[in-house]
C-alpha positions as CSV (number, residue, x, y, z in Angstrom):
1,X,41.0,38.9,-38.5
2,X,38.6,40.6,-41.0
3,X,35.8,43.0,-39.6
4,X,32.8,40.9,-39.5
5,X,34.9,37.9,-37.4
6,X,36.1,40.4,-35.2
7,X,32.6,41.5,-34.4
8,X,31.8,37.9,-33.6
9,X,34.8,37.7,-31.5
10,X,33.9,40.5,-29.5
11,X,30.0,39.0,-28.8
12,X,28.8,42.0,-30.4
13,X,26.2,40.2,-33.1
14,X,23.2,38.9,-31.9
15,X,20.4,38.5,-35.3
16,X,21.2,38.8,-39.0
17,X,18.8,38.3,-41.8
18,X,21.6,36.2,-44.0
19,X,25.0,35.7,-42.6
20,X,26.7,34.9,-45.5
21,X,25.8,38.3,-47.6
22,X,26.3,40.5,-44.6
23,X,29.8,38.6,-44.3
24,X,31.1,39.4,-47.5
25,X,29.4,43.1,-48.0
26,X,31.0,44.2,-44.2
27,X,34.4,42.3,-44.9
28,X,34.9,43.9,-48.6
29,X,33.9,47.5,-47.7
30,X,30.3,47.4,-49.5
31,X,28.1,48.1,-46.6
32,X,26.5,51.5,-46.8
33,X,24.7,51.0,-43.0
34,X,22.5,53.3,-41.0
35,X,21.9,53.2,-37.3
36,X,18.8,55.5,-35.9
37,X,18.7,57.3,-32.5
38,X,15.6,59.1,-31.5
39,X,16.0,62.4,-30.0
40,X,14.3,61.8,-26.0
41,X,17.2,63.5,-24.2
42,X,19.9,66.4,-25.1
43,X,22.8,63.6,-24.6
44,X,23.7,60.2,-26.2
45,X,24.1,58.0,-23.0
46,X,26.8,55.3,-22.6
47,X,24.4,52.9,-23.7
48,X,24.4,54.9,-27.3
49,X,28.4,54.7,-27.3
50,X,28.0,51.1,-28.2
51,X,26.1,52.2,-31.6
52,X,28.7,54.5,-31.9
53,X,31.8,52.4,-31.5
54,X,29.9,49.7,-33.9
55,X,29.9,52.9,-36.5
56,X,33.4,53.4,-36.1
57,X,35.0,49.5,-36.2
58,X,32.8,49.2,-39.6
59,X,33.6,52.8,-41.2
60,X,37.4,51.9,-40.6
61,X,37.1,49.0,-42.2
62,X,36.0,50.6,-45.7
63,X,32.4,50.5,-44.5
64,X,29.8,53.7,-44.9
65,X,28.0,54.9,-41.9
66,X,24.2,56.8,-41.6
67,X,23.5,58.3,-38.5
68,X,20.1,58.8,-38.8
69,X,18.3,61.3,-36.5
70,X,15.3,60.2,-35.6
71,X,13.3,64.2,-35.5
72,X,10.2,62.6,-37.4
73,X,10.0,59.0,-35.3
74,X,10.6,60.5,-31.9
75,X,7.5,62.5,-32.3
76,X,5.6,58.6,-32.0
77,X,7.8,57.2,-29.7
78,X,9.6,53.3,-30.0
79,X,7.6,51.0,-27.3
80,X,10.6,48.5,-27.4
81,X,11.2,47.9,-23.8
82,X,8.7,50.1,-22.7
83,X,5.9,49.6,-20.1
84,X,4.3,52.8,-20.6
85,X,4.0,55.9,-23.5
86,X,6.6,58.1,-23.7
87,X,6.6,61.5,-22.7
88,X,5.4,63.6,-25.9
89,X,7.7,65.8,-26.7
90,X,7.5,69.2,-28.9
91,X,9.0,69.8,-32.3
92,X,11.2,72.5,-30.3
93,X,12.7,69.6,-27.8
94,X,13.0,67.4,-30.5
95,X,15.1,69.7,-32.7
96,X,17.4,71.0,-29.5
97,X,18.2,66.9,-28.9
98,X,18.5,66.7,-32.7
99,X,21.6,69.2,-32.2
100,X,23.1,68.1,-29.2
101,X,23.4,64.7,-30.9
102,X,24.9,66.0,-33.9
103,X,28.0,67.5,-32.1
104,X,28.5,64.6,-29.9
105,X,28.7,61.9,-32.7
106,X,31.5,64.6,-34.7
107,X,33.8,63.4,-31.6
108,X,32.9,59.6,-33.1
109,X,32.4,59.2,-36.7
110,X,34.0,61.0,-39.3
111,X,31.8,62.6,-41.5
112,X,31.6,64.2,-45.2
113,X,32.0,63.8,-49.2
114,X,32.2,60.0,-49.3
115,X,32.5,59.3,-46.1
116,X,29.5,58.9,-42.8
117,X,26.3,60.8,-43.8
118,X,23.9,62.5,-41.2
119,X,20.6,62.3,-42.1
120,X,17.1,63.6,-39.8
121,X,13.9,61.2,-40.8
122,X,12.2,64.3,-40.0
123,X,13.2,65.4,-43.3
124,X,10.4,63.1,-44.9
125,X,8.2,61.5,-42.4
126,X,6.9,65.1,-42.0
127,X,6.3,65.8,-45.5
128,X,4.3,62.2,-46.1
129,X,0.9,62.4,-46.7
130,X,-1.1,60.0,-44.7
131,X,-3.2,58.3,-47.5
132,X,-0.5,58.1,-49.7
133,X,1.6,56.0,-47.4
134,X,-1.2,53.7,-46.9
135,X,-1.6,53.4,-50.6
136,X,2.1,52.8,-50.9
137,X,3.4,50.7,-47.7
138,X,0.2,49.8,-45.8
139,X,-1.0,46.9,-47.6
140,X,3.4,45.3,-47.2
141,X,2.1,44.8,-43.5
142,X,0.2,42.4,-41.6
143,X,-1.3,43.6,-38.3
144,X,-1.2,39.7,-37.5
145,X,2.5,39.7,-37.5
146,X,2.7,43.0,-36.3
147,X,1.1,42.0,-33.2
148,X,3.2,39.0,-32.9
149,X,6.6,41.1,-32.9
150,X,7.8,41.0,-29.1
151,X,7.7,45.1,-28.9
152,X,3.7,45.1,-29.6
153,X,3.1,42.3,-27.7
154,X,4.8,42.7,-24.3
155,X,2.7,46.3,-24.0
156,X,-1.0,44.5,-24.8
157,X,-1.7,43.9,-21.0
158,X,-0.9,47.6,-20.4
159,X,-2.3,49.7,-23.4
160,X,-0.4,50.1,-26.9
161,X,-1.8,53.6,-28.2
162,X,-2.6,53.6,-32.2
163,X,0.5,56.6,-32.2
164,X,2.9,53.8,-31.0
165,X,1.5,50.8,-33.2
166,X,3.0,53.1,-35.9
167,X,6.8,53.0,-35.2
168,X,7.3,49.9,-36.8
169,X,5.6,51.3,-40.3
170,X,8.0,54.7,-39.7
171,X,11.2,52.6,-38.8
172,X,10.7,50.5,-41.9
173,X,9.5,53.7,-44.4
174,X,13.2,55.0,-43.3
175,X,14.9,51.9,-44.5
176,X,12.6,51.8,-47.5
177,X,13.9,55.7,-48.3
178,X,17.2,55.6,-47.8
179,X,17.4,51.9,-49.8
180,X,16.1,54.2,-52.5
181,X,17.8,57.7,-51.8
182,X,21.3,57.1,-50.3
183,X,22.1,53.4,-51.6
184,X,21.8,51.9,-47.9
185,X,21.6,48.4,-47.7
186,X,22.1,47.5,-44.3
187,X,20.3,48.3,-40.7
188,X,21.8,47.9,-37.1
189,X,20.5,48.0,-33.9
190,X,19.8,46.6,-30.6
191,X,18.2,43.0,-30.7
192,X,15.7,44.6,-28.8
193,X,14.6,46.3,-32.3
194,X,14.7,42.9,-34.8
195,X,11.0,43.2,-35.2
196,X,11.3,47.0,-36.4
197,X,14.3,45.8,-38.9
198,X,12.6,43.0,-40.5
199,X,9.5,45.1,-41.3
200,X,12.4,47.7,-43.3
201,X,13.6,44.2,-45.0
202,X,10.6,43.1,-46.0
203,X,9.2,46.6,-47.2
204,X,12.4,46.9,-49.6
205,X,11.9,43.0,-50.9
206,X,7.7,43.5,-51.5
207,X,8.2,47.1,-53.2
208,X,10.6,46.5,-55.0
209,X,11.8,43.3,-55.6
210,X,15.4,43.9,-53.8
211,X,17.2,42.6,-51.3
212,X,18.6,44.8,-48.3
213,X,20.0,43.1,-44.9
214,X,19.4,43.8,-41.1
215,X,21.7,42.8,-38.3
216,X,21.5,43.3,-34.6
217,X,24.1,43.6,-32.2
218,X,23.6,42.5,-28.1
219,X,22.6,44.8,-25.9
220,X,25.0,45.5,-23.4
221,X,23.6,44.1,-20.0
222,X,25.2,43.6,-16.4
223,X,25.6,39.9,-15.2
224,X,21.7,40.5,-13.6
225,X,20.5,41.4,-16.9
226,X,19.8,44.8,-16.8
227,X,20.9,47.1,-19.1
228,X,24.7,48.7,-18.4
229,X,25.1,52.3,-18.5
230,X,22.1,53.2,-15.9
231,X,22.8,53.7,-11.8
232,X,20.4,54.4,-9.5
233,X,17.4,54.1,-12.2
234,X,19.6,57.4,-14.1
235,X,21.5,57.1,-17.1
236,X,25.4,57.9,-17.4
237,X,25.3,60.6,-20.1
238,X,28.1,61.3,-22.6
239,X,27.8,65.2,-22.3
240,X,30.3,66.0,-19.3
241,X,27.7,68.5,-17.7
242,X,25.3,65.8,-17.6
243,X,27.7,63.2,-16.2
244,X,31.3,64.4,-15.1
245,X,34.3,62.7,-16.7
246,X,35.2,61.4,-12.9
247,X,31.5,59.7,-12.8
248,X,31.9,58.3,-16.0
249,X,34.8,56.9,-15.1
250,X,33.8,56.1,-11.5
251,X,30.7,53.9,-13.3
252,X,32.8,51.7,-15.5
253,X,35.4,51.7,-12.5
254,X,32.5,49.9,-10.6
255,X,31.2,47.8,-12.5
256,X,30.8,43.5,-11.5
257,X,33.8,41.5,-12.0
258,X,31.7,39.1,-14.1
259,X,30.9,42.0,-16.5
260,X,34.9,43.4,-17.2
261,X,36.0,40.9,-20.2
262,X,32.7,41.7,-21.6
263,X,32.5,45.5,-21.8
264,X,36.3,45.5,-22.8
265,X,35.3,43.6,-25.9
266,X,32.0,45.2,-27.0
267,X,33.0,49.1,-25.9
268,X,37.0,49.4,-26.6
269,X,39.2,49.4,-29.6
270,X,41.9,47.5,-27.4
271,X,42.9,44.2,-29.3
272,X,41.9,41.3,-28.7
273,X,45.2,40.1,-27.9
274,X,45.7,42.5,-25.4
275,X,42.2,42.0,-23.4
276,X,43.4,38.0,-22.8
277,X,46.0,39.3,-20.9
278,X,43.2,40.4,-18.1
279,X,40.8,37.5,-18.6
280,X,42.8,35.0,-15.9
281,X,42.7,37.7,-13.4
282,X,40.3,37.1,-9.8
283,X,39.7,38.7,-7.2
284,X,41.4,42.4,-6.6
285,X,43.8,41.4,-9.3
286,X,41.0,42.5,-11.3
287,X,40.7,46.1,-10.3
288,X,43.7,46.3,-12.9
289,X,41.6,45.3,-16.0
290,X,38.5,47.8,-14.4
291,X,40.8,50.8,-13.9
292,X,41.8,50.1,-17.4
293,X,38.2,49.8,-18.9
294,X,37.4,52.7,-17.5
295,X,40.4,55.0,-18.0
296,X,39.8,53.4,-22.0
297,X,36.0,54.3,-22.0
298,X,36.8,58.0,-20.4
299,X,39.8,58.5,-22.9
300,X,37.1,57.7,-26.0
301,X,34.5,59.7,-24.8
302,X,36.1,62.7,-22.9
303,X,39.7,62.9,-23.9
304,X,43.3,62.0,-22.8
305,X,43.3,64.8,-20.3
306,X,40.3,64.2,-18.4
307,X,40.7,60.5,-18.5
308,X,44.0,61.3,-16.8
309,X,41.8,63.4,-14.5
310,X,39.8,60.6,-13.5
311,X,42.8,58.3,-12.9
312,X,44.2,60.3,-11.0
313,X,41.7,61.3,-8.9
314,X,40.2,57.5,-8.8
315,X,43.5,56.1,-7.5
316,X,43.2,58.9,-4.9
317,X,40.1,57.7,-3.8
318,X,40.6,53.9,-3.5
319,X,43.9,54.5,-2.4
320,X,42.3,55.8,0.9
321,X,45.1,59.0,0.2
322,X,42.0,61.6,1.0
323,X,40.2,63.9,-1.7
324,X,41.5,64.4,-5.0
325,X,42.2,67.6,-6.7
326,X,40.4,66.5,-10.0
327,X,37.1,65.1,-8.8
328,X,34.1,66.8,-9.6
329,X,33.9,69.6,-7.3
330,X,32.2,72.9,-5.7
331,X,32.7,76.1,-4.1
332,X,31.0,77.8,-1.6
333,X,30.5,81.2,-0.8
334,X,29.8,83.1,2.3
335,X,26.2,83.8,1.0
336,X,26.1,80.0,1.2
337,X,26.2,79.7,4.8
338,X,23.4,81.2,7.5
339,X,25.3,81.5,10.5
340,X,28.4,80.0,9.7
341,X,26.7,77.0,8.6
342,X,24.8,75.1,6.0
343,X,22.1,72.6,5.9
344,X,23.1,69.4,4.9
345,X,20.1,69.4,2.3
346,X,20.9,72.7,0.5
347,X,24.8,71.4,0.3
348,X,23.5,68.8,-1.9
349,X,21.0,70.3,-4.0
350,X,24.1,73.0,-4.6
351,X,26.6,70.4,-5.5
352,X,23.8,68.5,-7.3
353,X,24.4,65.3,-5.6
354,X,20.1,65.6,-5.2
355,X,17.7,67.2,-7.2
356,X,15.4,68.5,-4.5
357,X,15.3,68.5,-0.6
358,X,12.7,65.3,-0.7
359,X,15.0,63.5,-2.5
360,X,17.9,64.2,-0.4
361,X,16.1,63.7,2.5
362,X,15.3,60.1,1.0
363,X,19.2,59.8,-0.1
364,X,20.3,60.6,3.6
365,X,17.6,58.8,6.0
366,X,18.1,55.3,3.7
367,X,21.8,55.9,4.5
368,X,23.6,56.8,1.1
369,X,25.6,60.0,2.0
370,X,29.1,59.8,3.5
371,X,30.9,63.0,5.0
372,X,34.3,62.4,5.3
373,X,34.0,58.7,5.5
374,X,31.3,59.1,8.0
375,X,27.8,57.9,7.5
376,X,25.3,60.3,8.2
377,X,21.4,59.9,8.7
378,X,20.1,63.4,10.3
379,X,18.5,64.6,7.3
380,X,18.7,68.5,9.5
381,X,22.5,68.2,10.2
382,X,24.5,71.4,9.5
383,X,27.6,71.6,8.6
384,X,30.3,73.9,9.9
385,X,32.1,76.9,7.6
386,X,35.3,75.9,8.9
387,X,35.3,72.3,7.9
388,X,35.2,73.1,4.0
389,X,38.9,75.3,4.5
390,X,40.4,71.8,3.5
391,X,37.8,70.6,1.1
392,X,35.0,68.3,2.6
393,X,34.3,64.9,0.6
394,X,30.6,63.8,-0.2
395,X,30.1,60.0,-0.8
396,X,26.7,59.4,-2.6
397,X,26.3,55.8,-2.7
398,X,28.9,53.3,-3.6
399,X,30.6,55.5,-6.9
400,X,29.8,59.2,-6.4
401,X,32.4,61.2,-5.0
402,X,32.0,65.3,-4.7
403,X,34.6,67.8,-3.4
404,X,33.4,70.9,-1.4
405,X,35.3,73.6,-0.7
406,X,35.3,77.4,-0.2
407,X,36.1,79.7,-2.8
């Protein structure tokens, strides 16, 4: 099966601009593609991964890959999906992210002489002069259409700033420079972005006469529709101090029966032939093709050891054999405990299982914090110095699991 029927096979495509071009350039080893990712956080999230693993199915099949840091467009801020601005952020955030990015995708995509490129838009959207680009691009748009594209018009009710109504005109200017630059002639990205793309296409056909090619590839979404790689309104990072290799694992461990085929086609390299082995299985047959997915997922993203880790210490956990010695854990000190005991919000601020006291307070009166398989709801419990000589387990919710113990 060649590249591009794979990537139908898998559900990955969701839009292309002409089916049968991007067909042949993917499948012969002739697309030179970029994919952007603005710089909002310090981590790619799982929900990046899929970009990623898109990058890496096309670059082994002959196929060139841009990553393309977004330092100049994160400065305006993509409304797609939004219902609100996004934070501003400074040039010094931005450029920190810009890093943290860079050495994450290294684990991914292979990069040098005639092979993926990195490239920051910062690198010319901050040079541009204002009046030029109007001169040279502005009059290739209609604010008509513009207005029309599903990311304008879903934030009308709410307020669309004139910063934001410009990430359309950036998005396409970077297509329009590296057509010119770096011989790209393809764009991916979520479907969620097809608006954005087809202003890149058309500014490459009106300036200069050319034809260049978008596609976009599904979002990855839970049976409800929301988007995967989010719990409890946070994202699952890829960055390991952001999201532990055992919550990453514990995540895609979790995830709805309905959603396993799925997410085994559009985030593994495991053949197709192998994943119809798991697509007959029900009920808690299926655990088999979710410990799989996320023992796959983990291994990509974190490594054969830690993956091992996280099986280990998952089948621990399900298996109802008590704590494992590989989830994510802490130790306390004496300076820890007043009295020979702790309060039951400052154990999870230090283990980081809540960010403050108000919202462990929430996290423990609405019920979401085991002890020991025990549900507790005193938000002013204490708990003993002697119980953590063993190790004490902390359940938050339905996938977090914590080890406490004294050094």
């Amino acid at each position: 099966m060649k590249i591009y029927e794979e990537l139908r096979a898998r559900g990955l495509i969701a839009q292309v601009t002409d089916e049968d071009k991007i067909r042949e350039l993917i499948n012969s080893g002739g697309a030179t593609f970029y994919i952007g990712f603005d710089c909002t956080a310090d981590s790619l999230t799982a929900g990046h991964f899929m970009a990623l693993s898109l990058m890496k199915r096309l670059q082994d099949a002959g196929n060139r890959p841009i990553a393309l840091i977004g330092g100049g467009t994160t400065m305006i801020g993509d409304p797609s999906g939004r219902t609100d601005m996004r934070r501003m952020l400074t040039k010094e955030d931005i450029d920190h992210n810009a890093e943290c990015f860079r050495r994450q995708m290294e684990k991914f995509i292979e990069f040098g002489e005639g092979k993926a490129m990195m490239l920051n838009n910062a690198d010319w959207l901050l040079d541009l002069n204002y009046v030029e680009l109007l001169r040279e691009v502005g009059a290739c748009f209609s604010v008509n259409n513009m207005l029309r594209a599903d990311c304008y018009r879903q934030r009308m009710e709410r307020g669309l700033s004139f910063l934001e109504f410009n990430y359309m005109i950036m998005q396409s200017y970077d297509f329009y420079h590296m057509y010119k630059n770096y011989g790209c002639n393809m764009q991916f990205g979520g479907n969620d972005q097809w608006s954005n793309m087809l202003g890149g296409t058309e500014l490459i056909r009106k300036k200069l006469g050319e034809d260049a090619f978008a596609m976009t590839i599904e979002l990855l979404t839970d049976s409800h529709g929301n988007k995967m790689g989010k719990t409890a309104g946070n994202a699952v990072w890829l960055d390991a101090d952001k999201t532990s290799p055992f919550d990453f694992f514990q995540y895609w461990r979790n995830v709805d029966d309905a959603d396993v085929i799925k997410c085994m086609k559009m985030l593994t390299f495991m053949p197709l032939e192998e994943i119809a082995e798991y697509e007959g299985l029900e009920g808690s047959s299926l655990n088999a093709a979710k410990e799989k997915l996320a023992y796959e997922l983990t291994l990509l993203v974190h490594g054969r050891d830690e993956a091992e880790r996280a099986l280990d210490a998952a089948k621990s956990v399900f298996g109802g054999a008590g704590a494992a010695e590989n989830m994510p854990s802490t130790e306390l000190s004496d300076e820890d405990f007043t009295d020979g005991e702790i309060g039951l919000l400052d154990l999870l601020i230090k283990t980081k299982l809540a960010p403050s006291r108000r919202e462990g307070r929430t996290l423990v009166t609405q019920g979401g914090i085991l002890i020991d398989g025990e549900r507790v709801t005193d938000s002013a419990l204490t708990v003993e110095k002697e119980r953590f000589a063993d190790g004490v387990i902390i359940k938050k919710g339905k996938k977090t699991y914590h080890k406490v113990k004294l050094k």
